[in-house]
N, C-alpha and C positions, 0 to 999 in steps of 0.2 A: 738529344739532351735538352732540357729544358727546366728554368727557375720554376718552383712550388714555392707557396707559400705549406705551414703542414695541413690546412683545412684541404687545400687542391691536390696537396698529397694521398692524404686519404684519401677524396673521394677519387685519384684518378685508381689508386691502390684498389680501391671495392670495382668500379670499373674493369680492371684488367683480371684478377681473382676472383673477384663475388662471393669476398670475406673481407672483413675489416680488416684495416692492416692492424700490427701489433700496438700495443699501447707505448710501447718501451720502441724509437722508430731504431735504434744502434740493433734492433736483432735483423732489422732488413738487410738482404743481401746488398753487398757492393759491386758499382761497376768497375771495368779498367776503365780511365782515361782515354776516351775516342781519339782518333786519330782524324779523324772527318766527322764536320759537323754542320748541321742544316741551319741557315740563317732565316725570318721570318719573311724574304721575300723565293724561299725558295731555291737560293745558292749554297753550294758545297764549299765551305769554307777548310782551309790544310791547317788544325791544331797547332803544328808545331810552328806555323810562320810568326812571326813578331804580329801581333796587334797595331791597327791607323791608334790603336789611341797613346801609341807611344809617340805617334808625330803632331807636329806643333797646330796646336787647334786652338778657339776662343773657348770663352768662360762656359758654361752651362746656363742658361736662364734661373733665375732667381726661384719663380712660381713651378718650374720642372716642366714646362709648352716647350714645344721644338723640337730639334733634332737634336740626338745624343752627339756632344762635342766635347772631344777630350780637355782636359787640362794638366799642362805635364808640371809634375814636382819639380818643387827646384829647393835651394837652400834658404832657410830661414822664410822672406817673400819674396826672395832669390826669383829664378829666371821669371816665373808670372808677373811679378812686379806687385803679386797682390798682397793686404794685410793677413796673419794669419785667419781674422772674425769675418772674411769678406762670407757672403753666400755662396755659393754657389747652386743648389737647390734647398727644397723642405716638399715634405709630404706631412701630411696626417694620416695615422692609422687607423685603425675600425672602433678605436677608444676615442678616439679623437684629439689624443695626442700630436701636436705640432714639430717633426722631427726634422731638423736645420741638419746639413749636410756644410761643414765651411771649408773653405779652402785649408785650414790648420795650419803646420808647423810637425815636426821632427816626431812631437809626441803625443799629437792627438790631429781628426780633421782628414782630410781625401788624403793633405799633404804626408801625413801616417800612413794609412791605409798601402796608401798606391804604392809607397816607395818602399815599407816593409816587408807590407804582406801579399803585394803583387795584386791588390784589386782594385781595377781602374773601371768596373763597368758599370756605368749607371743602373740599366735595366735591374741590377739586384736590387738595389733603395726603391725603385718605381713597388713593389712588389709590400714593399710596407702599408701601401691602402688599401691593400685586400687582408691583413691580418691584421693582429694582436700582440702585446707582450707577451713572451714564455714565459719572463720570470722580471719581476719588479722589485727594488728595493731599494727604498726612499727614493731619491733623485736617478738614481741607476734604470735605464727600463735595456730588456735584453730581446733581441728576435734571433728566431732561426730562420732563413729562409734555405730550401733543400734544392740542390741542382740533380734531377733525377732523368731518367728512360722513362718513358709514359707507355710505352710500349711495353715493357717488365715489370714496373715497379721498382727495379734497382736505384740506388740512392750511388751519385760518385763523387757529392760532397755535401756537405754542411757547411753553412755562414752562418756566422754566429758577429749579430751587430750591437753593438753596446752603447746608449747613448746617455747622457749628459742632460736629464731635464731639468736645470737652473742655470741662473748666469754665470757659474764658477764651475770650477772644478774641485772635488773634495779635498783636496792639499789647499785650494784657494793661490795654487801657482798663476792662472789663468782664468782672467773675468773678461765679458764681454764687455766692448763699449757701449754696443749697443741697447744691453739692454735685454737682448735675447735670449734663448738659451744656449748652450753651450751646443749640444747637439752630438752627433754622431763623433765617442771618439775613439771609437777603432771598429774593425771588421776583419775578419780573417776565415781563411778558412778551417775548420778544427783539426787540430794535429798537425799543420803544417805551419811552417814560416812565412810559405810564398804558395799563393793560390798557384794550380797547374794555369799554364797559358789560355787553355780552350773557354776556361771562367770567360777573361775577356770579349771573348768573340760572342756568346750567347748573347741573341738579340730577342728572346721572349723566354 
């Protein structure tokens, strides 16, 4: 299993078929849920074990250089001690959109994400400079990034990221101090509450 962006979907789809995939991608088949999964140095990592990025690790690099290092949620800026606006990364996408990833708070930000929706793993946002927005509206920009078989073409989930390009958020409960934009405020994976575990572990 491995993150697509849907351009590397496609072409890995024409690749393994040598037909386009469909235009509608919900008609591609589904996988189960692996229970072994291959990491980018070449290790068999076991699905069901708890993820390091539930143990106590430092911030992430601001500019997204380094090594992927967890940051575990806490309450309010609870255990990290950070503010909800801090950084944590940003990327730009193929628009050139500047997308802020912040540490958040209960309702938007990683601090949402990870604790809601069960997604702690960087490598999905890294995946935002190879594409585009699916769907834009006003300040809203939407991506899907697909965790697929390259091998089949099988699809065994979709993330769907939604982010926040102004200093506020549309209720205007939440402005930045900085200045920047609001940025990433949720991720999930579609139809579920909590991405399955094995999300975490993909490191490409």
């Amino acid at each position: 299993m491995t993150f697509m962006t849907e351009e590397e979907y496609r072409s890995t789809y024409l690749k393994v078929h040598g037909t386009e995939a469909p235009s509608d991608l919900s008609e591609v088949p589904t996988s189960p849920v692996p229970q072994v999964v291959q990491n980018t140095a070449g290790e068999l990592i076991d699905t069901t074990q708890k993820s390091v990025a539930d143990q106590a690790g430092a911030v992430a690099s601001e500019d997204g250089s380094g090594p992927q290092r967890a940051v575990i949620p806490g309450g309010g800026g609870g255990g990290s001690g950070l503010p909800w606006w801090s950084v944590l990364y940003s990327y730009s996408d193929l628009k050139r959109n500047k997308v802020f990833i912040r540490y958040g708070n209960s309702a938007l930000g990683y601090h949402h994400f990870a604790s809601k929706h069960n997604l702690r793993n960087r490598v999905v946002f890294e995946h935002l400079m190879a594409t585009k927005p699916t769907d834009a509206a006003g300040a809203r920009l939407e991506y899907t990034i697909y965790v697929a078989d390259p091998s089949n073409g099988n699809i065994a989930e979709k993330i769907f990221i939604v982010s926040q390009q102004a200093t506020r958020t549309d209720d205007n409960k939440w402005k930045t101090p900085d200045g920047g934009y609001i940025g990433v405020i949720t991720a999930y994976c579609k139809g579920k509450t909590k991405c399955p575990e094995f999300v975490n572990k993909l490191r490409r």
